[in-house]
C-alpha positions as CSV (number, residue, x, y, z in Angstrom):
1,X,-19.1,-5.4,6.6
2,X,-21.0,-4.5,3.4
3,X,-20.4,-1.0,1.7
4,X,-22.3,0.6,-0.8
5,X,-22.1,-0.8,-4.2
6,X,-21.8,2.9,-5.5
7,X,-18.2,3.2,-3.7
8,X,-17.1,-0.1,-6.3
9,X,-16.8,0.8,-10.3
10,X,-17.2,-3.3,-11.0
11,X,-18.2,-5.3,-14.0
12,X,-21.2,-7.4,-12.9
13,X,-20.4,-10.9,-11.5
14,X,-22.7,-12.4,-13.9
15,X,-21.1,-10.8,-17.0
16,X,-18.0,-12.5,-15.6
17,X,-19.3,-15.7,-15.6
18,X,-21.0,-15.5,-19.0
19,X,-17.2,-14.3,-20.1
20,X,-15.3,-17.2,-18.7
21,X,-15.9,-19.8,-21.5
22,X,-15.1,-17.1,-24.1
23,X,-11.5,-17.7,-25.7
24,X,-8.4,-17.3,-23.5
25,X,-6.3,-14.6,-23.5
26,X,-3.3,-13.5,-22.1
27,X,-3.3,-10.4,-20.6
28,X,-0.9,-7.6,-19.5
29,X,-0.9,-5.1,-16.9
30,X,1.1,-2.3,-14.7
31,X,1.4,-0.6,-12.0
32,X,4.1,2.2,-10.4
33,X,5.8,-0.3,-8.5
34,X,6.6,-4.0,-7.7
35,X,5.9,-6.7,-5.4
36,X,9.1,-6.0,-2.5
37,X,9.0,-9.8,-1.9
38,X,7.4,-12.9,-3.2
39,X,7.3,-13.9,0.6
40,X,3.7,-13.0,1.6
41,X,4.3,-11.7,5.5
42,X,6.8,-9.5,4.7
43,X,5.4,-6.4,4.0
44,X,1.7,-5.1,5.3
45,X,1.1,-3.0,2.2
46,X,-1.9,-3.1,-0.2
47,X,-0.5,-3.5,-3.5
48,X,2.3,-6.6,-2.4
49,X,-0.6,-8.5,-0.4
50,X,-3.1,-8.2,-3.3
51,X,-0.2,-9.5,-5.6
52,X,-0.2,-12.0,-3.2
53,X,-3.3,-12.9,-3.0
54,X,-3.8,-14.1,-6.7
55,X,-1.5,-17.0,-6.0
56,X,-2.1,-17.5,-1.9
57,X,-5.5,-17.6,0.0
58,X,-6.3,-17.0,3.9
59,X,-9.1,-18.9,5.4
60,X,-11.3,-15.9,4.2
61,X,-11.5,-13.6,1.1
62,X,-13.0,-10.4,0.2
63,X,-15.2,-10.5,-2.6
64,X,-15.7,-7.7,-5.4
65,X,-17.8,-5.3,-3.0
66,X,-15.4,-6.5,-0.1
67,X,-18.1,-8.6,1.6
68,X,-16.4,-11.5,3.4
69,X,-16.6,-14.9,2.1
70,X,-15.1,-18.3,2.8
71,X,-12.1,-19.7,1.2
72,X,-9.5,-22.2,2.9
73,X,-12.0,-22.0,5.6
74,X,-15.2,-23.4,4.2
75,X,-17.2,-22.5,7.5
76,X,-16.5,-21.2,10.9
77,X,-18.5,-20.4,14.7
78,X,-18.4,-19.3,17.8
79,X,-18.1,-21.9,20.1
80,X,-18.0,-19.3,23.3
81,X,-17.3,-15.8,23.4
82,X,-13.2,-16.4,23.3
83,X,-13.3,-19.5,21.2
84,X,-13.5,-19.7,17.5
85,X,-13.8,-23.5,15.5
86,X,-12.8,-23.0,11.6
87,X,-13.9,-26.0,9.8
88,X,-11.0,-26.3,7.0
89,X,-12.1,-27.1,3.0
90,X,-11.0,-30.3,2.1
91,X,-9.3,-31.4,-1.1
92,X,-6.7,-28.3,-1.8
93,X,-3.4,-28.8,-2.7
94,X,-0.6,-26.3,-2.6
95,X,0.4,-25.5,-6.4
96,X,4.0,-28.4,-5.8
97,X,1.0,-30.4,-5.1
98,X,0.8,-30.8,-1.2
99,X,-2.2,-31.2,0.4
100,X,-3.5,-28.0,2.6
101,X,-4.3,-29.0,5.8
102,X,-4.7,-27.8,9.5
103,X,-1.0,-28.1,10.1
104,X,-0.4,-25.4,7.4
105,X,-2.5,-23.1,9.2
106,X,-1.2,-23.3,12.7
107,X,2.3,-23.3,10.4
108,X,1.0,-20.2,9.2
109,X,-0.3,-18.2,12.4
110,X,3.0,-19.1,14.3
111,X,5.2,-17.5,11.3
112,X,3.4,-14.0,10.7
113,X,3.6,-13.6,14.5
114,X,7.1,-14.1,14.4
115,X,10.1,-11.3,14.5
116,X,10.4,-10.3,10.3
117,X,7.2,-10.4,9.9
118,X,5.3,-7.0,8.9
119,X,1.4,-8.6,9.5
120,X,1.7,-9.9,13.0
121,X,-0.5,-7.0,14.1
122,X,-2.9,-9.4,12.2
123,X,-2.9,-11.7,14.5
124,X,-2.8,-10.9,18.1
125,X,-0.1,-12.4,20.2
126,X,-1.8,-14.4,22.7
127,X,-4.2,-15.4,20.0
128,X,-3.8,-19.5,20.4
129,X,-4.1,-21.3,17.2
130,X,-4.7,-25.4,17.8
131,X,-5.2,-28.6,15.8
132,X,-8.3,-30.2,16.7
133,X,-7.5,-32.7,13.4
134,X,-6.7,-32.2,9.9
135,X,-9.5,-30.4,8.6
136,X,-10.6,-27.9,12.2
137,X,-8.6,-25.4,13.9
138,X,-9.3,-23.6,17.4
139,X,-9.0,-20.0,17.5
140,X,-8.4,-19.0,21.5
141,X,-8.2,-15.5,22.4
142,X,-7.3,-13.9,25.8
143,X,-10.8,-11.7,25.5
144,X,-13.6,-11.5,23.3
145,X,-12.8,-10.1,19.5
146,X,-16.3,-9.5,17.7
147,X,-14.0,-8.7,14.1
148,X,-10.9,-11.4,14.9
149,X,-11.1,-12.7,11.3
150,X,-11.7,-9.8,9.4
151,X,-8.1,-9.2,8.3
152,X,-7.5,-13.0,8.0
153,X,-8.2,-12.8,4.2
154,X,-4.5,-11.3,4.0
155,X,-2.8,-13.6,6.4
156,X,-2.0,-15.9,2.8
157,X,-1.8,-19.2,4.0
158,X,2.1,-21.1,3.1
159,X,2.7,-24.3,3.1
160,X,4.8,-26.1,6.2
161,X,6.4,-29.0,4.2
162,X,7.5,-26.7,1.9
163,X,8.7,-23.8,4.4
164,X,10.2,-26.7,5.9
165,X,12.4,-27.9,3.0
166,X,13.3,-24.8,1.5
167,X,14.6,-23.2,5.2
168,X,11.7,-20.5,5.0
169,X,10.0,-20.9,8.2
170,X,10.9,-17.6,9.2
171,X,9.5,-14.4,7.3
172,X,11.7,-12.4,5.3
173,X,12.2,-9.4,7.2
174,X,11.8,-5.6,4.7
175,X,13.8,-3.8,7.1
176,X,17.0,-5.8,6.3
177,X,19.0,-7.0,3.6
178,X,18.5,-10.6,4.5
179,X,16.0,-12.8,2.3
180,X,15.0,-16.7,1.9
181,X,13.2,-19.1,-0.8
182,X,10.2,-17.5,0.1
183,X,11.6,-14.1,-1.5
184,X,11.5,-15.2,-4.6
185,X,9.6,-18.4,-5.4
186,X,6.1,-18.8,-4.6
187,X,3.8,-22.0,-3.6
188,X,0.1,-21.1,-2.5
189,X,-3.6,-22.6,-3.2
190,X,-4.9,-20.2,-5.1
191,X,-5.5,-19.3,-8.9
192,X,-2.7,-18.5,-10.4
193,X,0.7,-19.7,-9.9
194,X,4.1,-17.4,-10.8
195,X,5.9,-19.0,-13.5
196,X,8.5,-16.2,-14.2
197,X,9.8,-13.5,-11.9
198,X,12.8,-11.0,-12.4
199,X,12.1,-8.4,-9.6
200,X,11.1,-4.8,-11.0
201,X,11.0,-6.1,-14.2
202,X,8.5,-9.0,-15.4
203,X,6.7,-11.7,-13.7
204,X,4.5,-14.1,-15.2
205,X,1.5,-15.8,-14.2
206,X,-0.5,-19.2,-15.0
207,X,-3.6,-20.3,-14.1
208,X,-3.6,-22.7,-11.4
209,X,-5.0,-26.0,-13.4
210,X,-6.4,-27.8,-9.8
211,X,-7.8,-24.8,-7.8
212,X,-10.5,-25.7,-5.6
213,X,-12.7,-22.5,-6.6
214,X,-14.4,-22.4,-9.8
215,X,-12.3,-20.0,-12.5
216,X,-14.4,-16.2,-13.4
217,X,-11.6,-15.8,-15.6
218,X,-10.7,-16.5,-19.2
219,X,-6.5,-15.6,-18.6
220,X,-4.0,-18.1,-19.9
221,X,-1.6,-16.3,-18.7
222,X,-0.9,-13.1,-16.9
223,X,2.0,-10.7,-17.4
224,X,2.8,-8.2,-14.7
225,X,5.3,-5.1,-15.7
226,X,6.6,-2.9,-13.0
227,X,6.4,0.9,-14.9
228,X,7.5,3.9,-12.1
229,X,6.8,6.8,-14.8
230,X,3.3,8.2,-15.1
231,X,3.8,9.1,-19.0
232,X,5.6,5.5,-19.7
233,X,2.7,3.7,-18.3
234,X,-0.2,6.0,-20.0
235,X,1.8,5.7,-23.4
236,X,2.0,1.6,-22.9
237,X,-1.9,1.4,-22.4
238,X,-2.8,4.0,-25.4
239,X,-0.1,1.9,-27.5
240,X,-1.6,-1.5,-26.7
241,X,1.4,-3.0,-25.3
242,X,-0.6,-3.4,-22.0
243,X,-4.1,-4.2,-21.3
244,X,-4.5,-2.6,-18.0
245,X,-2.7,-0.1,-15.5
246,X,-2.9,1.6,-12.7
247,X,-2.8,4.2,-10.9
248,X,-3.9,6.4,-13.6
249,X,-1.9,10.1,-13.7
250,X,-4.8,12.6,-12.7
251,X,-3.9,15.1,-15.4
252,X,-4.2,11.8,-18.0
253,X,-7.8,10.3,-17.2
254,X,-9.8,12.7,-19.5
255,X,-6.5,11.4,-22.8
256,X,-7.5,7.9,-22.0
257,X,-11.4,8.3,-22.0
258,X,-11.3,10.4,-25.2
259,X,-8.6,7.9,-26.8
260,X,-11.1,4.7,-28.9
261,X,-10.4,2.0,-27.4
262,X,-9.9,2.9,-23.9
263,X,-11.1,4.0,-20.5
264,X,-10.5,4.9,-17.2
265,X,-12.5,3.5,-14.0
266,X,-12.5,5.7,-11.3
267,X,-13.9,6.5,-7.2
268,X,-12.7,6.9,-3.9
269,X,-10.7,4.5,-1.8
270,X,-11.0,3.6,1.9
271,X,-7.2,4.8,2.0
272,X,-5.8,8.0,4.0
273,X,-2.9,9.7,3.2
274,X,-1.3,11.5,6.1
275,X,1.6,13.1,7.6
276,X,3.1,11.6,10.3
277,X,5.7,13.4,13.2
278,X,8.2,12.2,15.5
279,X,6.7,13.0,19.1
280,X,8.6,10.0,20.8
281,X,12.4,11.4,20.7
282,X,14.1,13.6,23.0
283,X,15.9,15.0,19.8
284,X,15.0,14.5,16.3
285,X,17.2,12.4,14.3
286,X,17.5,14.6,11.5
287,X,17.1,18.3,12.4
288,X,19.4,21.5,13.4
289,X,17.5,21.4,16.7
290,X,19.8,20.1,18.9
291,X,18.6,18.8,22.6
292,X,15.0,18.7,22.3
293,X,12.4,17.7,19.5
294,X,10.4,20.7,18.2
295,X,7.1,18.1,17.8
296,X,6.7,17.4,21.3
297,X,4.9,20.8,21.4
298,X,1.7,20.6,20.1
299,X,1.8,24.2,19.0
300,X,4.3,23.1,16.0
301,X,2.2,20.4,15.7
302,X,-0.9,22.6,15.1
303,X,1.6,24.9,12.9
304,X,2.4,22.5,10.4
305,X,-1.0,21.8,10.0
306,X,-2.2,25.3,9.5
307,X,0.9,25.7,7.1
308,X,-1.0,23.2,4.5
309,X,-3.2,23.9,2.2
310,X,-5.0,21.0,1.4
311,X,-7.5,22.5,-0.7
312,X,-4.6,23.5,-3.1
313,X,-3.2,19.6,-3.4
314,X,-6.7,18.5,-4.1
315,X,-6.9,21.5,-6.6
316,X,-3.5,21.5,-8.2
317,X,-2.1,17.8,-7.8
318,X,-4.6,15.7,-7.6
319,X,-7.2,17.4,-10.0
320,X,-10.0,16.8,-7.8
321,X,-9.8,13.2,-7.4
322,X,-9.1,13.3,-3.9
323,X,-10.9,14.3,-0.4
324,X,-9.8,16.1,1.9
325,X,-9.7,14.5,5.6
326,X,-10.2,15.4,9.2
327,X,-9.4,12.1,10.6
328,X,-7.4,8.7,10.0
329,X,-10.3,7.1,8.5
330,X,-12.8,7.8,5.4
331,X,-16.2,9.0,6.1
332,X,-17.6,5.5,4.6
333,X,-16.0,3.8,7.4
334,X,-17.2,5.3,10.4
335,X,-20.6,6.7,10.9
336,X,-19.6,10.2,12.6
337,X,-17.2,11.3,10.7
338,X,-19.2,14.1,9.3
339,X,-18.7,16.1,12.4
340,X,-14.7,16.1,11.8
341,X,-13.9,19.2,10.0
342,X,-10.4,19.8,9.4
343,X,-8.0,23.4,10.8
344,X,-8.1,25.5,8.3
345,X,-5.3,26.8,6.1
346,X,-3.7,29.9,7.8
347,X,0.2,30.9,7.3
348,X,-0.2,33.6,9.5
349,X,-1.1,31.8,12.3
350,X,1.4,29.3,11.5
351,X,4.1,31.7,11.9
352,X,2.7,33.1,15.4
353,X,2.3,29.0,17.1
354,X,6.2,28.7,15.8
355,X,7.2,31.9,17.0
356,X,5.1,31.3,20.2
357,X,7.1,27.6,20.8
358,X,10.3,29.4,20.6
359,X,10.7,28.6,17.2
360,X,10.2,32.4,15.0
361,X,13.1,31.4,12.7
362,X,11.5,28.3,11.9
363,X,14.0,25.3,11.8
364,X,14.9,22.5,9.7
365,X,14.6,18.6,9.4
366,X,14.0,15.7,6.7
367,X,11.4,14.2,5.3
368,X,10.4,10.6,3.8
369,X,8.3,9.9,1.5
370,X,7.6,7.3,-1.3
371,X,8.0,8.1,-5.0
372,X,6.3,5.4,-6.4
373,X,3.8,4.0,-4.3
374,X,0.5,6.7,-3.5
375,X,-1.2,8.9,-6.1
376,X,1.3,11.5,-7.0
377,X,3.0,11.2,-3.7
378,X,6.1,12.5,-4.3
379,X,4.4,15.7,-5.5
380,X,2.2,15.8,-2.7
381,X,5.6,15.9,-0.5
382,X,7.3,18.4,-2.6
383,X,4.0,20.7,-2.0
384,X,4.2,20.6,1.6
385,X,7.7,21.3,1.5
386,X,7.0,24.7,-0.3
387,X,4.2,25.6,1.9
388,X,6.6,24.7,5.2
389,X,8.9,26.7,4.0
390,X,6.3,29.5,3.5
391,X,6.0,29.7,7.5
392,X,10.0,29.4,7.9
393,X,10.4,25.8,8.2
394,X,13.4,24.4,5.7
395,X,12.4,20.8,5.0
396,X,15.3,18.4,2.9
397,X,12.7,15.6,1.1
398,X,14.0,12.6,0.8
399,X,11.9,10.3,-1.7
400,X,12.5,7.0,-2.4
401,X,11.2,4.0,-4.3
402,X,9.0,2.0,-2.1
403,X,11.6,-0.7,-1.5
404,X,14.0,2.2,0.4
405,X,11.5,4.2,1.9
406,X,9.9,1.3,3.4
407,X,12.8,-0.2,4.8
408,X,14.0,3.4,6.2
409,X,11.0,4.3,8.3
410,X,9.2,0.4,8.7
411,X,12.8,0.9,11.1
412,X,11.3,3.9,13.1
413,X,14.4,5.7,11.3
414,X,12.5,9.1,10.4
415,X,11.3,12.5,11.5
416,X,9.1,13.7,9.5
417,X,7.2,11.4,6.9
418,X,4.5,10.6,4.6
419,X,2.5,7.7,4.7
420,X,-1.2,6.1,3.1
421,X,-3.5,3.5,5.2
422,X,-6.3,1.5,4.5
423,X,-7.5,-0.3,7.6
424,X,-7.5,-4.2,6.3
425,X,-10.7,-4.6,8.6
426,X,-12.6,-1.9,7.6
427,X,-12.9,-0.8,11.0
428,X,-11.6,1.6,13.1
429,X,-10.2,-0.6,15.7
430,X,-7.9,-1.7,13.0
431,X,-6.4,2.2,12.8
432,X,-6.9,2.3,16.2
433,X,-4.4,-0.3,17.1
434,X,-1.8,0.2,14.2
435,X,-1.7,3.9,14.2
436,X,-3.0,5.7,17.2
437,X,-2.3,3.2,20.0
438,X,1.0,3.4,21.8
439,X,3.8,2.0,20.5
440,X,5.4,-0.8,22.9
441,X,9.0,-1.6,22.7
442,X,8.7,-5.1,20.1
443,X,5.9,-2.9,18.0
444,X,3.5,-6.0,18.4
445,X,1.2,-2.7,18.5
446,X,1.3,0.5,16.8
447,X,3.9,-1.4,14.6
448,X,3.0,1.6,12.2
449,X,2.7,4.5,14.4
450,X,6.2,5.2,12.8
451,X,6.3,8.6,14.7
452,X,5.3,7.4,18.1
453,X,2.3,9.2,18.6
454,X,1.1,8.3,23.0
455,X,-2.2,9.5,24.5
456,X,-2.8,6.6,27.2
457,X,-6.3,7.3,27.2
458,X,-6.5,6.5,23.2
459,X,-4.2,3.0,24.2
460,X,-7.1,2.4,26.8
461,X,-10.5,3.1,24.2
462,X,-8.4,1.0,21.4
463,X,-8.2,-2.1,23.8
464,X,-11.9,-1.3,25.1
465,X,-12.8,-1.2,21.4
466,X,-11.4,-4.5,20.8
467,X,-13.8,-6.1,22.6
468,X,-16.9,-4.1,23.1
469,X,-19.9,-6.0,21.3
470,X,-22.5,-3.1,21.3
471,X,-22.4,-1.1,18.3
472,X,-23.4,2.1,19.7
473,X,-21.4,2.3,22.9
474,X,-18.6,1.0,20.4
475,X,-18.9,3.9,18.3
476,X,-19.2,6.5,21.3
477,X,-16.0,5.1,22.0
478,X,-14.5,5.3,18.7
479,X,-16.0,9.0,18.3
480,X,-14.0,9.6,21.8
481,X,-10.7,8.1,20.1
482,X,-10.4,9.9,17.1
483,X,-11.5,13.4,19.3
484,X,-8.8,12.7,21.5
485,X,-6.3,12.7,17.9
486,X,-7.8,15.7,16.8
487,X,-7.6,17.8,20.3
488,X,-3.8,16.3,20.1
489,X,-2.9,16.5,16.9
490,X,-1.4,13.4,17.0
491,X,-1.2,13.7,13.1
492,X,-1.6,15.5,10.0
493,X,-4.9,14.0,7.9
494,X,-4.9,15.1,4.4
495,X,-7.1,13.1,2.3
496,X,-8.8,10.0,0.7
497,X,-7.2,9.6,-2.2
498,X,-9.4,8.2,-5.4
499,X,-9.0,5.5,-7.6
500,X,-7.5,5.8,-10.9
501,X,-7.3,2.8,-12.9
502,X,-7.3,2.6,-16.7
503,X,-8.1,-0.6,-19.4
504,X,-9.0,-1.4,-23.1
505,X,-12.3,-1.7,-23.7
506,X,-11.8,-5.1,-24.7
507,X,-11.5,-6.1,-21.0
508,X,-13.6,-6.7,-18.1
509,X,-12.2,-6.4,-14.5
510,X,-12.9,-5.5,-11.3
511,X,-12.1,-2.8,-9.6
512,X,-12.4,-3.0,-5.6
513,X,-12.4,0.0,-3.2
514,X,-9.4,-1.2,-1.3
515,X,-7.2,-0.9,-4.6
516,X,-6.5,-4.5,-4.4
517,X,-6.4,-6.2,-8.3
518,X,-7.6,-9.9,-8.7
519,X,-6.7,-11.5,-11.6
520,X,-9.0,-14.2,-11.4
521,X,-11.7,-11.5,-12.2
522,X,-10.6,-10.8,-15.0
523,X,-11.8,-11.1,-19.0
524,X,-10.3,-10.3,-22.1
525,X,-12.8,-10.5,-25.0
């Protein structure tokens, strides 16, 4: 799927290539939070997986304006409408020096499928994964899948011999305390291997001497620093103690561009940030509503809503580097999303729908939400708790590093929550099935429909999607998805978030509208 290469603020691929013989450089960068596990099917979230993905490889990458190309996979076809054939590059070794082979692959499907894992909605789980011989895999499916592969570039390929050896055949599971090798030592294809890791404080990257790709980069060696505040991060890039950082505090990005030596890159994302309601419960875990759950009524629903005033985040917190949402997805990623326009603000009315649902005291409940993870997210939260309480509603926020948070409502343990998603497709089938569907009792769908959100008649348009190979009947059907949402209010959109990233001016980078940061594109002059 190609996007438009004014979404993408990117130095030119050719400038990179002319860069690459300059002299090496190490280089130094930040971001609000770290990687919540070295193991790369543990947690399904942008940041970790693009980590990831400088030191493991799926059978396809994205490149800098998210096109997809080929990487362990040299080539691939379709032999029949459910049958796949990936023809598998030969000559890649795992960084311990292993050859990559079609065993790792299967190796590979079998494990982010498994219980743990926090990708298997990657893969589906009928999907049949065989050896033909070392170098071609079979990909079966139970119907036909027009998009099958187009999350595969973060299904990071691990090596079974080493799984094996090191008792990390199993993923490492972010909902529980438990971890395994994989945690914390790392052994991909890709270009850069991890040298040095103290979790939330330092990790340290090489370049990977034997990759099969060609190196864009001039890095000798890469140092990642985990900062959580906005001013420590800002003051380390201005200071020159970094080289690189992101995301970029809204109220900072006009101090960096007029600082010499400095400047930000900025432009929307493909992410959503929305609230997200427990609908599934009889009773809400954490509420002073006792024997029933307030949400199931879509007139508190439609309250809440009208109780936030998006226009004033957008304003006020995010300085205008945001946009405001009607649906799950952003207008570049879906074709008729102009004719979404969101409920507008209204307190008043607010007031009556509570009032109306038996409710004309308000109530109260908890919410989650990360501190460290979105732009300015724990902000955002601690705005909609004011406006909430505006209408009567006492909210308690709870906001947590990433590493808490995540393992609190990842375990359906919430009520009332926060949460940002960038469809790893680029498709709406992708939010479809992760965030819309119904949830079933394993989560092997709507594993992040953390509120459990039902309309059976979305369920039935996501699996019709799935398959449909017309682009225009499958976008009537999408269009009829994300109406059904709306009509239900099934959640709370509030907006597309932009990207904020900052560098010296003595480096050249790319900057790709998922928010994912590739090393290996990086110069240092």
């Amino acid at each position: 799927m190609g996007l438009r290469r004014s979404l993408i603020a990117v130095a030119s691929v050719a400038a990179i290539c002319a860069a690459s013989g300059a002299q090496a450089k190490t280089f130094k960068w930040a971001f609000q939070g770290d990687a919540q596990s070295l193991d790369p099917h543990t947690l399904n979230e942008t940041f970790t997986l693009g980590f990831l993905s400088n030191v493991y490889e799926g059978l396809v990458r994205r490149g800098p304006d998210l096109q997809i190309l080929p990487s362990l996979a040299e080539s691939w076809e379709l032999l029949d409408p459910n049958h796949w054939r990936f023809t598998l590059r030969k000559g890649v070794k795992f960084h311990n020096g292993n050859d990559f082979n079609a065993d790792d692959v299967v190796f590979t499907f079998d494990r982010v499928r498994m219980d743990g894992s926090d990708i298997k909605t990657k893969v589906a789980a009928d999907t049949k994964v065989v050896k033909v011989d070392d170098y071609t895999v079979d990909i079966i499916t139970s119907q036909p899948n027009p998009i099958v592969y187009y999350e595969w570039d973060n299904v990071l390929i691990m090596d079974k011999e080493w799984a094996e050896e090191n008792n990390a055949t199993a993923p490492t599971d972010v909902t529980k305390d438990a971890n395994n090798y994989a945690a914390f030592n790392a052994n991909g294809t890709g270009p850069f291997k991890i040298v040095e890791r103290e979790t939330d404080v330092r990790t340290v990257f090489k370049p990977n001497p034997d990759w099969w790709d060609e190196a864009k980069h001039n890095v000798t060696e890469g140092i990642f620093t985990p900062i959580s505040s906005d001013a420590t991060r800002v003051a380390a890039l201005l200071s020159g103690e970094i080289d690189m950082m992101y995301p970029v505090p809204v109220q900072d990005i006009k101090r960096i561009d007029s600082n010499g030596g400095t400047a930000t890159l900025t432009g929307p994302e493909l992410r959503t940030i929305f609230l997200g309601m427990d609908q599934s419960r009889d009773e809400l875990l954490y509420s002073n509503v006792k024997g029933e759950n307030p949400f199931k009524d879509k007139r508190v629903r439609e309250a809440f809503y009208k109780a936030i005033d998006v226009e004033t985040i957008r304003k006020k917190i995010m300085r205008n580097l945001s946009t405001p949402s009607a649906i799950m997805i952003s207008p570049f990623l879906f074709s008729k999303s102009a004719k979404y326009e969101r409920m507008g603000y209204d307190p008043e009315a607010a007031k009556a729908l509570l009032a109306e649902a038996g409710y004309p005291d308000g109530f109260e409940l908890s919410m989650d939400c990360p501190n460290n993870r979105y732009v300015n997210d724990e902000a955002i939260c601690q705005a909609v708790v004011a406006m909430l309480a505006k209408v009567g509603v006492k909210v308690d926020l709870l906001a947590q590093p990433k590493a808490l948070y995540f393992k609190k409502v990842l375990d359906f343990d919430t009520s009332f929550y926060m949460l940002g998603w960038t469809p790893g497709s680029f498709d709406s089938w992708n939010v479809m099935f992760n965030l819309l569907a119904c949830r079933d009792e394993n989560a092997t769908r709507a594993k992040f429909n953390l509120g459990g959100y039902c309309n059976p008649d979305v369920d039935k348009l996501t699996d019709e999607v799935l398959v449909e190979t017309d682009p225009e009947t499958r976008d009537s059907k999408i269009e009829a998805a994300y109406d059904m949402v709306a009509e239900d209010i099934g959640y709370i959109p509030l907006h597309q978030q932009g990207l904020a990233w900052a560098k010296k001016d003595s480096v050249d980078l790319v900057q790709r509208a998922d928010n994912q940061f590739m090393l290996h594109f990086v110069n240092v002059k």
